[in-house]
Every structure is written in C-alpha cells, then in structure tokens.
mmCIF file of the N, C-alpha and C atoms, coordinates in Angstrom:
data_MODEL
# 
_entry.id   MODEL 
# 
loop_
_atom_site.group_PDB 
_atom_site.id 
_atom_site.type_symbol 
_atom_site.label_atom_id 
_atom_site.label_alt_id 
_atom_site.label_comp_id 
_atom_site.label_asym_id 
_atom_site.label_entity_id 
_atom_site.label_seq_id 
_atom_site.pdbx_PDB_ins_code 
_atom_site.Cartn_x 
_atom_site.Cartn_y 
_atom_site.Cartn_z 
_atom_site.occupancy 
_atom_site.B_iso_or_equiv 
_atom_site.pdbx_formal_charge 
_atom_site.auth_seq_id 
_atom_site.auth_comp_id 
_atom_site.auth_asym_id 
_atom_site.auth_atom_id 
_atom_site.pdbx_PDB_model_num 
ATOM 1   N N  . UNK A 1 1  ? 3.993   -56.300 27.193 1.00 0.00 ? 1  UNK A N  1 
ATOM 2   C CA . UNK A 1 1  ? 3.000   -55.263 27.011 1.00 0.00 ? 1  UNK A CA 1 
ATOM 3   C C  . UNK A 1 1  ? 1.655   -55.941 26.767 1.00 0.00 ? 1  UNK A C  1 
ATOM 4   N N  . UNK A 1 2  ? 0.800   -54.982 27.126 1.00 0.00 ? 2  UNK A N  1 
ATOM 5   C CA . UNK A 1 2  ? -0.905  -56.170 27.292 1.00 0.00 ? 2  UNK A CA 1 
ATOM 6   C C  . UNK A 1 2  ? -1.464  -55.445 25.701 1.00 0.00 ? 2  UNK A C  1 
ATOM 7   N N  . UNK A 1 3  ? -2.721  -56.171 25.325 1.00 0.00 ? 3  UNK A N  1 
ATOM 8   C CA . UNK A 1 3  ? -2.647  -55.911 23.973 1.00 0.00 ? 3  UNK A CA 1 
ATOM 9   C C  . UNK A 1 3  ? -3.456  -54.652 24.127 1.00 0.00 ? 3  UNK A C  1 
ATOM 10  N N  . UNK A 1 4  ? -4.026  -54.368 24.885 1.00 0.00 ? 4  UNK A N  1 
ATOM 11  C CA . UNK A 1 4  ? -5.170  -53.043 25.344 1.00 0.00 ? 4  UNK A CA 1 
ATOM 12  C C  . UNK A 1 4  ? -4.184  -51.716 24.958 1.00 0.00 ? 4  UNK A C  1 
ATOM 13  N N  . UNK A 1 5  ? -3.045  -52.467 25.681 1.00 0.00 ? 5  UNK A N  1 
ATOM 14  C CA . UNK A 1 5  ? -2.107  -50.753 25.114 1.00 0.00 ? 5  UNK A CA 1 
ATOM 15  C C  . UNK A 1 5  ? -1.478  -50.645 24.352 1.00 0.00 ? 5  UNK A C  1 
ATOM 16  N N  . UNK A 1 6  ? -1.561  -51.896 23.563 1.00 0.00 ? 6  UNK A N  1 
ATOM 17  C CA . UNK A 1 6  ? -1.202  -51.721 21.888 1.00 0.00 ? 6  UNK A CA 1 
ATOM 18  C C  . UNK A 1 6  ? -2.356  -50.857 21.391 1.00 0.00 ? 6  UNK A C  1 
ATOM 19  N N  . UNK A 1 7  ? -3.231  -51.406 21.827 1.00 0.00 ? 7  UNK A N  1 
ATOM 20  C CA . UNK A 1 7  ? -4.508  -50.493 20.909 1.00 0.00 ? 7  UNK A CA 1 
ATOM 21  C C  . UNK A 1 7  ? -4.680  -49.042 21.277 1.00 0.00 ? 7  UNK A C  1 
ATOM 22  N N  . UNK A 1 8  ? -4.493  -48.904 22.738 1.00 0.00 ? 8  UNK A N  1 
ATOM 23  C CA . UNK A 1 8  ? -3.981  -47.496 23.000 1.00 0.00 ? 8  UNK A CA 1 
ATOM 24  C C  . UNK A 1 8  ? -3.154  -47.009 22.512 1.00 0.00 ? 8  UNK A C  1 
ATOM 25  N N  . UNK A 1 9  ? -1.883  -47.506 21.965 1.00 0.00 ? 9  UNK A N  1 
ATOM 26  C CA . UNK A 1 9  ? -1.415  -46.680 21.207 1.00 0.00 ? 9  UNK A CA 1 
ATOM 27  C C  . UNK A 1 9  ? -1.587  -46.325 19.875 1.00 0.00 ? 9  UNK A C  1 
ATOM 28  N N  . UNK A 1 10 ? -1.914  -46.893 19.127 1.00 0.00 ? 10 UNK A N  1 
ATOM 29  C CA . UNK A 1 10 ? -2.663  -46.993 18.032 1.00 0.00 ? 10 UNK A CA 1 
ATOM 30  C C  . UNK A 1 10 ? -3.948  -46.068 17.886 1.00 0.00 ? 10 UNK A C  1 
ATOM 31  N N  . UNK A 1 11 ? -4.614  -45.601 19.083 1.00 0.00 ? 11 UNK A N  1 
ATOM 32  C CA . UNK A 1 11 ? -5.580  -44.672 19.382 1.00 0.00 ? 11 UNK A CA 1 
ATOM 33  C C  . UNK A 1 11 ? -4.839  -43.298 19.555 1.00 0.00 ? 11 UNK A C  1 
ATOM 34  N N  . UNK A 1 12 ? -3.602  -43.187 20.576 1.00 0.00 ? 12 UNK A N  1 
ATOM 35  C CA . UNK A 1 12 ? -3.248  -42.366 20.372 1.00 0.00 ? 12 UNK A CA 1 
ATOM 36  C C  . UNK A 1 12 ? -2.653  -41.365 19.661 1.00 0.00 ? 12 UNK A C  1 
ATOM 37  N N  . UNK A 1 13 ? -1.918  -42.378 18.397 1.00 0.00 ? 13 UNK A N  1 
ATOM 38  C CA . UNK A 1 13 ? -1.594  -41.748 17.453 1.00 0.00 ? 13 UNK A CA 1 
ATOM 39  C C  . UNK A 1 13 ? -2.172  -41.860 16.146 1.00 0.00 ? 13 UNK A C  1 
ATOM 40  N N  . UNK A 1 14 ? -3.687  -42.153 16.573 1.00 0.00 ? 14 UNK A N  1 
ATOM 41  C CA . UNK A 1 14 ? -4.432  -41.537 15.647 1.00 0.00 ? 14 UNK A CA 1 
ATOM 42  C C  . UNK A 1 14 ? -4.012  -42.725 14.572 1.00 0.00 ? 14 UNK A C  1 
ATOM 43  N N  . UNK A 1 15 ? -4.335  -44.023 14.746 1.00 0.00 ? 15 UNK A N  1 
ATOM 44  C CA . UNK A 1 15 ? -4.217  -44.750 13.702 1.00 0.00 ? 15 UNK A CA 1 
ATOM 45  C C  . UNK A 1 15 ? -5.577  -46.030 13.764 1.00 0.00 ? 15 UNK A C  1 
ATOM 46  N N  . UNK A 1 16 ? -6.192  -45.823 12.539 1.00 0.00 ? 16 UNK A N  1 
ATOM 47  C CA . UNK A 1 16 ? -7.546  -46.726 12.841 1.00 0.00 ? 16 UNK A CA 1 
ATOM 48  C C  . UNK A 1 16 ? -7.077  -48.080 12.466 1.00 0.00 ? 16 UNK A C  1 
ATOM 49  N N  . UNK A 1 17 ? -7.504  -49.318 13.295 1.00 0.00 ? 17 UNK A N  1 
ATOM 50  C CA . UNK A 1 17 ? -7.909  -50.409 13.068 1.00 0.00 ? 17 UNK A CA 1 
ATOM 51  C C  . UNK A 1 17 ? -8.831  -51.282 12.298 1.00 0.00 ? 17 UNK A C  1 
ATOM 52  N N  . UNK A 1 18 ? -8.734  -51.841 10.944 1.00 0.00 ? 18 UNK A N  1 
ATOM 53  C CA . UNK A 1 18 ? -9.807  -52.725 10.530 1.00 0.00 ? 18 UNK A CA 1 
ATOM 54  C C  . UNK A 1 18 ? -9.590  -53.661 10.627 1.00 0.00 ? 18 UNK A C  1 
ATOM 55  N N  . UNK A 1 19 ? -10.573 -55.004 10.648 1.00 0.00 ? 19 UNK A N  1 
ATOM 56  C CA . UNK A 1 19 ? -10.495 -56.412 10.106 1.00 0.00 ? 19 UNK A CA 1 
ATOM 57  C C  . UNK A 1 19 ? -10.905 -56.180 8.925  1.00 0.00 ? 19 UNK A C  1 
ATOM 58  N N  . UNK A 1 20 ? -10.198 -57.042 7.947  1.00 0.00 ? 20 UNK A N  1 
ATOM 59  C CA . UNK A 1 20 ? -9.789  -57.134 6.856  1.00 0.00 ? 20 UNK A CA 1 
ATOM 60  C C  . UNK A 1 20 ? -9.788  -58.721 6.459  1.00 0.00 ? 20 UNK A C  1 
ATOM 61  N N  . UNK A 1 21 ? -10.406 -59.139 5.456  1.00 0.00 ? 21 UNK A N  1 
ATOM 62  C CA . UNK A 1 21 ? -10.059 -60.247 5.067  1.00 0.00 ? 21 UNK A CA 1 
ATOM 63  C C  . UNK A 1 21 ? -8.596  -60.170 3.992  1.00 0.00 ? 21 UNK A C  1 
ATOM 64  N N  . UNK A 1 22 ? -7.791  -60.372 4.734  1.00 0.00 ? 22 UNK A N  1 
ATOM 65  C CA . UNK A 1 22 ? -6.289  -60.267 3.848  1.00 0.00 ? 22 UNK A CA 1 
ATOM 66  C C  . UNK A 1 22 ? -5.633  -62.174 3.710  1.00 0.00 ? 22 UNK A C  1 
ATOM 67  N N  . UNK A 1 23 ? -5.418  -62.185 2.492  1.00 0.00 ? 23 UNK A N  1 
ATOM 68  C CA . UNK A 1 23 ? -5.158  -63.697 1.881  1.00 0.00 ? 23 UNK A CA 1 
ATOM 69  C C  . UNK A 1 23 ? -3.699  -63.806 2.402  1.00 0.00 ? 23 UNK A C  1 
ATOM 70  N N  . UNK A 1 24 ? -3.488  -64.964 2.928  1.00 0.00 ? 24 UNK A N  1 
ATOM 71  C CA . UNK A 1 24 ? -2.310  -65.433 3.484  1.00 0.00 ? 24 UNK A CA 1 
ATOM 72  C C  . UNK A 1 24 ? -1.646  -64.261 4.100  1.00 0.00 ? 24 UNK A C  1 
ATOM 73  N N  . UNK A 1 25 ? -2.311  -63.481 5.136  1.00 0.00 ? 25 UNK A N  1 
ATOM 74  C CA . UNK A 1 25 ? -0.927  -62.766 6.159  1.00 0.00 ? 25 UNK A CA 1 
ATOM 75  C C  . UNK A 1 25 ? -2.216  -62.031 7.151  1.00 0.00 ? 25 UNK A C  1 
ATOM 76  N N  . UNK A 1 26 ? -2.068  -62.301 8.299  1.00 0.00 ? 26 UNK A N  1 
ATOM 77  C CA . UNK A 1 26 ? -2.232  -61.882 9.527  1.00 0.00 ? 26 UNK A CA 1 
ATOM 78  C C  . UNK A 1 26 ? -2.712  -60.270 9.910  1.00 0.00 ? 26 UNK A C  1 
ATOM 79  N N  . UNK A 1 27 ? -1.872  -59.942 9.464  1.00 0.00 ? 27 UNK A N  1 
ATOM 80  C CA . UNK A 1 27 ? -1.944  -58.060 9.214  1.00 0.00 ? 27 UNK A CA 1 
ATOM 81  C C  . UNK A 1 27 ? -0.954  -57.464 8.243  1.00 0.00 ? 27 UNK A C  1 
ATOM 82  N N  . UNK A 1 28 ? -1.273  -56.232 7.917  1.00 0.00 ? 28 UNK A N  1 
ATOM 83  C CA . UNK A 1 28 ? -0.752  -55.271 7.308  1.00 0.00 ? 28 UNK A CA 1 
ATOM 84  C C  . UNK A 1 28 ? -1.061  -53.582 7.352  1.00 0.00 ? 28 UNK A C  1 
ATOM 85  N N  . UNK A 1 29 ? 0.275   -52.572 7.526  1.00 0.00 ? 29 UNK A N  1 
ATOM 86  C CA . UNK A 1 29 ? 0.174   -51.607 7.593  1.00 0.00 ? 29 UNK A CA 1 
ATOM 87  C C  . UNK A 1 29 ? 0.004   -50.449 6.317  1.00 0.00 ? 29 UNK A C  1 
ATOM 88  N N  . UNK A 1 30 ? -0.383  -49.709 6.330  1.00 0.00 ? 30 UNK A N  1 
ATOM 89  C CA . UNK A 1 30 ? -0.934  -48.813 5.181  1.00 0.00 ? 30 UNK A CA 1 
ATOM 90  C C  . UNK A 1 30 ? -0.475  -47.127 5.441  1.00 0.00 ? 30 UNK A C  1 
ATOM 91  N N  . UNK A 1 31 ? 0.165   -47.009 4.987  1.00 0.00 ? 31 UNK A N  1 
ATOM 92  C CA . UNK A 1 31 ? 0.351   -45.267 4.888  1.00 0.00 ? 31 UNK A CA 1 
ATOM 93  C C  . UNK A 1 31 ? 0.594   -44.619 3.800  1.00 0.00 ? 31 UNK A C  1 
ATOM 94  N N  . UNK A 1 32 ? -0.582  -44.006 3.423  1.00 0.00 ? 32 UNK A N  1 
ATOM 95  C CA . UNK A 1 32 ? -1.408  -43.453 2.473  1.00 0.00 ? 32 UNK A CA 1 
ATOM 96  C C  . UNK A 1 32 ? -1.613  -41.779 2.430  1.00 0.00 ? 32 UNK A C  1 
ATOM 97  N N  . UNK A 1 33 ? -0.874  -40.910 1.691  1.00 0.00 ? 33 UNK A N  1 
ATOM 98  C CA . UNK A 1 33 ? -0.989  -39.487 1.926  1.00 0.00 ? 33 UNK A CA 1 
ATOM 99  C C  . UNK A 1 33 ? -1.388  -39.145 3.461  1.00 0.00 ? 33 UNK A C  1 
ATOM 100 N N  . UNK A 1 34 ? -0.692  -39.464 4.594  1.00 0.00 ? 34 UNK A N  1 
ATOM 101 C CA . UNK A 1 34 ? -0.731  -39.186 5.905  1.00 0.00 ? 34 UNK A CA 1 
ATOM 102 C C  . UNK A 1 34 ? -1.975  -39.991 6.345  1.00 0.00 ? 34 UNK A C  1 
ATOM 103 N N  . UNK A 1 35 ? -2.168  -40.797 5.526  1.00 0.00 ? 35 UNK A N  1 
ATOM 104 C CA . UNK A 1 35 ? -3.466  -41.678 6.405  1.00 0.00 ? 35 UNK A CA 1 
ATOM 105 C C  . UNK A 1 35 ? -2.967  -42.910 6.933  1.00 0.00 ? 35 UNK A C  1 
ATOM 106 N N  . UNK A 1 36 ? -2.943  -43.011 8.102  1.00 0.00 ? 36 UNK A N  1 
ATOM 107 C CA . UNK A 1 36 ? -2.381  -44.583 8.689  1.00 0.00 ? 36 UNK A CA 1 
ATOM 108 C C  . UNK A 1 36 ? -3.491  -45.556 9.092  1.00 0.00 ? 36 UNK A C  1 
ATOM 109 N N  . UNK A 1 37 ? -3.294  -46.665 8.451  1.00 0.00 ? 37 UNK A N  1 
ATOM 110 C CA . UNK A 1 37 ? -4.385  -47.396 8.603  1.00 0.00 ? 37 UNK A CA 1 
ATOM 111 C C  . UNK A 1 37 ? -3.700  -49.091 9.002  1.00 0.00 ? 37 UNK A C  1 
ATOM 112 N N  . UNK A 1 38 ? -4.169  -49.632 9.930  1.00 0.00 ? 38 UNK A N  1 
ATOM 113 C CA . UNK A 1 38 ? -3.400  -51.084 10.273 1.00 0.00 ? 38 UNK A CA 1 
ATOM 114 C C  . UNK A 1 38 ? -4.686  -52.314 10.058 1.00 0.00 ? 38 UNK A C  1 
ATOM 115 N N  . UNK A 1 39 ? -4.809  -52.930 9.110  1.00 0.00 ? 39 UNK A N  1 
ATOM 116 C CA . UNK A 1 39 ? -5.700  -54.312 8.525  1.00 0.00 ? 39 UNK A CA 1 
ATOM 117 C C  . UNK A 1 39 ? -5.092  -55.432 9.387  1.00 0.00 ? 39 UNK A C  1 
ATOM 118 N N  . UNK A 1 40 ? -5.968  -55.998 10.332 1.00 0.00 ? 40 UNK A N  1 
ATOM 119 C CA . UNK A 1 40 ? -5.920  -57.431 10.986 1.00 0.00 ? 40 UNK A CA 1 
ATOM 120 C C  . UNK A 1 40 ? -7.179  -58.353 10.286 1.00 0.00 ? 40 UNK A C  1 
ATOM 121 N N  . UNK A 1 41 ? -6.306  -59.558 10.052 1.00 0.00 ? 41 UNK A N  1 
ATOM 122 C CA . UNK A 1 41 ? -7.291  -60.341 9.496  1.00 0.00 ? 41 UNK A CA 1 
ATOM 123 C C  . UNK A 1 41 ? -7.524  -61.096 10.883 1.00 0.00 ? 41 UNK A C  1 
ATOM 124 N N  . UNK A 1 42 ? -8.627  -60.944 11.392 1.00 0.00 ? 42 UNK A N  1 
ATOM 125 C CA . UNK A 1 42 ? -9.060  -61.626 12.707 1.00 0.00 ? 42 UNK A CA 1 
ATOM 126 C C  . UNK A 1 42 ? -9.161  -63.456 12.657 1.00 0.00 ? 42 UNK A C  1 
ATOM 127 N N  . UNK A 1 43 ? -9.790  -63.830 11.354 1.00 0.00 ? 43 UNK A N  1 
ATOM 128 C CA . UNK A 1 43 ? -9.990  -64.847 11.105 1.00 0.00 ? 43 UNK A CA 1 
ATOM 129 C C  . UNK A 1 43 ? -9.078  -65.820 11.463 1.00 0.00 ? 43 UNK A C  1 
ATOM 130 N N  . UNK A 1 44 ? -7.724  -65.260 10.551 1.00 0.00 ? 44 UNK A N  1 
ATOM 131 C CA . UNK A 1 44 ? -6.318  -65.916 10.542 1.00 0.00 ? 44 UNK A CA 1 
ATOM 132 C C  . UNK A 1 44 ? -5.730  -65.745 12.255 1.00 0.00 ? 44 UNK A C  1 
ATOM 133 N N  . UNK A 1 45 ? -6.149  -64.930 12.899 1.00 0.00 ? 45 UNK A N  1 
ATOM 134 C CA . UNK A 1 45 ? -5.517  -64.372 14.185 1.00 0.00 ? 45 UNK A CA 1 
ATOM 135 C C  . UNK A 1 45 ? -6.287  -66.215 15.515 1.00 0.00 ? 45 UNK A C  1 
ATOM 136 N N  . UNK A 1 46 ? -5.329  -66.826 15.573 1.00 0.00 ? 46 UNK A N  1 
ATOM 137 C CA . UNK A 1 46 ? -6.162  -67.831 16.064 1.00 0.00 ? 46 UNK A CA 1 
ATOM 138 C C  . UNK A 1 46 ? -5.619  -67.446 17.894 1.00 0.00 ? 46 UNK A C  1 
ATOM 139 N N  . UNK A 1 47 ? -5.156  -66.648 18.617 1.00 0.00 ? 47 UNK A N  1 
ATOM 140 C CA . UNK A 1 47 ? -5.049  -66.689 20.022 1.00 0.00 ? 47 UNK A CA 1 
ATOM 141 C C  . UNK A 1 47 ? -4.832  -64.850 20.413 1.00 0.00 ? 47 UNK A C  1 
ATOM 142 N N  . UNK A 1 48 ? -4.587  -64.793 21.423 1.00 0.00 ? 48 UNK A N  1 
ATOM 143 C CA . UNK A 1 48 ? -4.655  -63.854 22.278 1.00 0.00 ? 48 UNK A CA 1 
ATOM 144 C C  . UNK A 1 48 ? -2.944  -63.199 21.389 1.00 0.00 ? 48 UNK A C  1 
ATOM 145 N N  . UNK A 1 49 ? -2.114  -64.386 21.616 1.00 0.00 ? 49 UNK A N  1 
ATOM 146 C CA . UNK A 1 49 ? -0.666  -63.660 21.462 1.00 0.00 ? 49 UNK A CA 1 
ATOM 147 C C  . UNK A 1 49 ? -0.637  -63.431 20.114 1.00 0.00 ? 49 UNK A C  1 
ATOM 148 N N  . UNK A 1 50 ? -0.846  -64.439 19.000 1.00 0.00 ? 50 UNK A N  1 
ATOM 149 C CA . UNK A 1 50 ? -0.834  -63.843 17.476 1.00 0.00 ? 50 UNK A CA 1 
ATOM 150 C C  . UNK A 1 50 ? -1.836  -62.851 17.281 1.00 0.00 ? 50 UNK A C  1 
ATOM 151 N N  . UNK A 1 51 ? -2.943  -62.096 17.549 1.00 0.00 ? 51 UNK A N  1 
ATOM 152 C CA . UNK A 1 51 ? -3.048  -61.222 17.812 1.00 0.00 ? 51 UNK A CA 1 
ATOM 153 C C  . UNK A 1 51 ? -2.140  -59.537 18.294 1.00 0.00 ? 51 UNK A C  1 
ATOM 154 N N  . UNK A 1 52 ? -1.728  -59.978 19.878 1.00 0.00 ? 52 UNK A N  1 
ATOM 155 C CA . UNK A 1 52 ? -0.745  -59.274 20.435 1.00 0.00 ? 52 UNK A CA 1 
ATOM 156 C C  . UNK A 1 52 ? 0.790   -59.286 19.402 1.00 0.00 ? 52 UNK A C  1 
ATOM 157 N N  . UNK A 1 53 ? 1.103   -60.280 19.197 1.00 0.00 ? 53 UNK A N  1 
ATOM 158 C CA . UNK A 1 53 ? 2.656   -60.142 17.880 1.00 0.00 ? 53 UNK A CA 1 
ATOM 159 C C  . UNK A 1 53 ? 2.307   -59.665 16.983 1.00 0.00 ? 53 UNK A C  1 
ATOM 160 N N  . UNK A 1 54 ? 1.265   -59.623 16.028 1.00 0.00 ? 54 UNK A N  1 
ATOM 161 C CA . UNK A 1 54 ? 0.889   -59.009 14.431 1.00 0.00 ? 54 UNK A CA 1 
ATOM 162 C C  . UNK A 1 54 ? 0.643   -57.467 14.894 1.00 0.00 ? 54 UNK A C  1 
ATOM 163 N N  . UNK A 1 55 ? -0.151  -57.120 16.151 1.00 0.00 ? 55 UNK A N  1 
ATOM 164 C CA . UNK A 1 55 ? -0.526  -55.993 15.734 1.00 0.00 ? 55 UNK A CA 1 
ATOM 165 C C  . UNK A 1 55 ? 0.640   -55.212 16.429 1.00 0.00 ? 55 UNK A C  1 
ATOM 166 N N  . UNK A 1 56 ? 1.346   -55.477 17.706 1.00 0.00 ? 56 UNK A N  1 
ATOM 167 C CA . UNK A 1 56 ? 3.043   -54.877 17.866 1.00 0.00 ? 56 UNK A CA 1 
ATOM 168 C C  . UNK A 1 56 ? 3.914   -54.385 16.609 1.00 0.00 ? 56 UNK A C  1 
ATOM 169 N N  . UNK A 1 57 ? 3.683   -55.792 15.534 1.00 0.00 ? 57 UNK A N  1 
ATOM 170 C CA . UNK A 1 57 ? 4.701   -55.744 14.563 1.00 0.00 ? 57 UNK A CA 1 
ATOM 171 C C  . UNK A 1 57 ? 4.048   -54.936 13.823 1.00 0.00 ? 57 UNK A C  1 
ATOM 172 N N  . UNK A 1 58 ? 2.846   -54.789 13.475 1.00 0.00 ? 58 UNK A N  1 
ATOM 173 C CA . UNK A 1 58 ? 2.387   -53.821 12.259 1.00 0.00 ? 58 UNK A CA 1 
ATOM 174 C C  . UNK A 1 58 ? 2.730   -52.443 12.974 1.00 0.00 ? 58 UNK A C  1 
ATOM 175 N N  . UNK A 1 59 ? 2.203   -51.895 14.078 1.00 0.00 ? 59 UNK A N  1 
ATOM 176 C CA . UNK A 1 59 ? 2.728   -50.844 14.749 1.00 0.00 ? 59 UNK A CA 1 
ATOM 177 C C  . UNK A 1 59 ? 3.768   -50.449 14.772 1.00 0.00 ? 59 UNK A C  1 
ATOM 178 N N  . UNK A 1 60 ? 4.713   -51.121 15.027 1.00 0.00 ? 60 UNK A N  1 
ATOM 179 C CA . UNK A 1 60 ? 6.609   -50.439 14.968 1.00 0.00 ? 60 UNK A CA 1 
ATOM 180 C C  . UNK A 1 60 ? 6.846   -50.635 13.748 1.00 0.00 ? 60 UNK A C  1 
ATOM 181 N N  . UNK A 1 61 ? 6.006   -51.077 12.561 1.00 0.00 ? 61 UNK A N  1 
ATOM 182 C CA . UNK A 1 61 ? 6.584   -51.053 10.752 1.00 0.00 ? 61 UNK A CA 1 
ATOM 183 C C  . UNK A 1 61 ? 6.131   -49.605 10.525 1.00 0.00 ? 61 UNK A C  1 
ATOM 184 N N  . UNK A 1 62 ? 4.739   -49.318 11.103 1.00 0.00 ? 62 UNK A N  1 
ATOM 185 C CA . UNK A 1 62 ? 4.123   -48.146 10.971 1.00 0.00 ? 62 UNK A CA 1 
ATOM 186 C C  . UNK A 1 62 ? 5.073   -47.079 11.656 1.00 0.00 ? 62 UNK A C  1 
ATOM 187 N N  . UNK A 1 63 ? 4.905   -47.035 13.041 1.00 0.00 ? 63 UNK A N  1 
ATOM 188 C CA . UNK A 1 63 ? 5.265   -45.791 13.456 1.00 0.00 ? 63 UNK A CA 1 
ATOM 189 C C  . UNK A 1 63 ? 6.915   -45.434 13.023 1.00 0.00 ? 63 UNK A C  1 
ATOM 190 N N  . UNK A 1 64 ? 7.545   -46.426 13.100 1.00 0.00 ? 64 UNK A N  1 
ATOM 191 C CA . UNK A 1 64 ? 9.006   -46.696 12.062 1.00 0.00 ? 64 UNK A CA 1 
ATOM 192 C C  . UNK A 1 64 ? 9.272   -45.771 11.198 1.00 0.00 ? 64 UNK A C  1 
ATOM 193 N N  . UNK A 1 65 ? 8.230   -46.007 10.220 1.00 0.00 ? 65 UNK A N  1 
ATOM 194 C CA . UNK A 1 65 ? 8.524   -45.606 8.893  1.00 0.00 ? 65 UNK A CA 1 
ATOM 195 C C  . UNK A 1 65 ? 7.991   -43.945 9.121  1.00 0.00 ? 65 UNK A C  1 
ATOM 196 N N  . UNK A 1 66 ? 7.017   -44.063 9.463  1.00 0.00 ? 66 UNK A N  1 
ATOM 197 C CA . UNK A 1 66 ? 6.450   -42.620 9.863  1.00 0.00 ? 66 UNK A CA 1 
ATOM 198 C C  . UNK A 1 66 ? 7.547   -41.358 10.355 1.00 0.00 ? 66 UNK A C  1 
ATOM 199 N N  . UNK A 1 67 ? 8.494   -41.902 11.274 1.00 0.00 ? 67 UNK A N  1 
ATOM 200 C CA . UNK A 1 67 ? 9.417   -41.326 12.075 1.00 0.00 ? 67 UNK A CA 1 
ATOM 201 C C  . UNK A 1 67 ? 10.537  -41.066 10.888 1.00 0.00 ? 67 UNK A C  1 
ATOM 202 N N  . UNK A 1 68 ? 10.915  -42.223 10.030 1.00 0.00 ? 68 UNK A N  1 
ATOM 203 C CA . UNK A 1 68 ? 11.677  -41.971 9.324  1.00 0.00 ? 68 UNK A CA 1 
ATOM 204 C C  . UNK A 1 68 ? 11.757  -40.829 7.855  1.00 0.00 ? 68 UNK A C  1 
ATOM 205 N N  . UNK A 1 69 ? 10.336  -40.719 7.651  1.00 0.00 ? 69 UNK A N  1 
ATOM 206 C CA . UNK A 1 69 ? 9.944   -39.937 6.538  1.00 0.00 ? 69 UNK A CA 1 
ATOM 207 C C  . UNK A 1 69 ? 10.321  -39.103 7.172  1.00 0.00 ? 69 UNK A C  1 
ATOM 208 N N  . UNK A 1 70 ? 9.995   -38.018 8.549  1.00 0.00 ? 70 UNK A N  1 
ATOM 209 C CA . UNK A 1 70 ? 10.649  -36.854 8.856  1.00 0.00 ? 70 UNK A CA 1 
ATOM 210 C C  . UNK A 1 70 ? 11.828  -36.258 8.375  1.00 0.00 ? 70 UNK A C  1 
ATOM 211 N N  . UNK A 1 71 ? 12.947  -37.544 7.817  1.00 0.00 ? 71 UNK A N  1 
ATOM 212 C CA . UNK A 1 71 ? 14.100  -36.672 7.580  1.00 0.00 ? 71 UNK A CA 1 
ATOM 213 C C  . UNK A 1 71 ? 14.314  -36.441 6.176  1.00 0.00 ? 71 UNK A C  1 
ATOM 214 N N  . UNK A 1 72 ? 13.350  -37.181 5.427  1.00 0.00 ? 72 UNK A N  1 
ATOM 215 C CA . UNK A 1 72 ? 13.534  -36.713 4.002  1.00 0.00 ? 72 UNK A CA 1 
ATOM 216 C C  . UNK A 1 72 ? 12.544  -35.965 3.442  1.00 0.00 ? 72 UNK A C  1 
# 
C-alpha cells in the first residue's frame, strides 16, 4: 500500500494527523471521547518506509480498537 492512501484513509475516517515531538517512539494513537488523533514524530521517522510502517501500525491500533468498542 503507498503511503498517500494511508493518509487517505486516515482522511477518510476523519482522523487528524500531527507531528509531535514524542520521546523515544515514532508514533502514537489517541482516542479521546470520540476524538481520534494519530502523533508522528517526523524527526525520529528517518525514510519513506518507517514512515509508511508507524503510520499503518498506528492506524489498524486505531481503527481496531474503534471497531471493537462497538460491542461493549
């Protein structure tokens, strides 16, 4: 998958992107009274693919969990 439609998806479901200076880790996901928010520390992000792997992985922790709250 190209990273453009990671971010498309992330657009589509309505989830904003920041850079973030976050200490020792790459990214992290946030869901906050229905607010989804995904922090990339760009700094730490040194290529195209750690980029493309952090923000995949923050995305399927996110939309994951999101899906899963439905049943409780």
């Amino acid at each position: 998958m190209e990273l453009t439609s990671l971010y498309n998806i992330a657009e589509k479901e309505n989830i904003k992107i920041y850079d973030w200076q976050i200490e020792d880790v790459n990214g992290m996901y946030m869901n906050y009274n229905n607010i989804n928010t995904i922090a990339l520390n760009y700094n730490r992000l040194g290529t195209y693919i750690d980029e493309k792997c952090t923000l995949a992985e923050e995305l399927r922790a996110l939309l994951h969990g999101r899906n899963l709250s439905r049943f409780f």
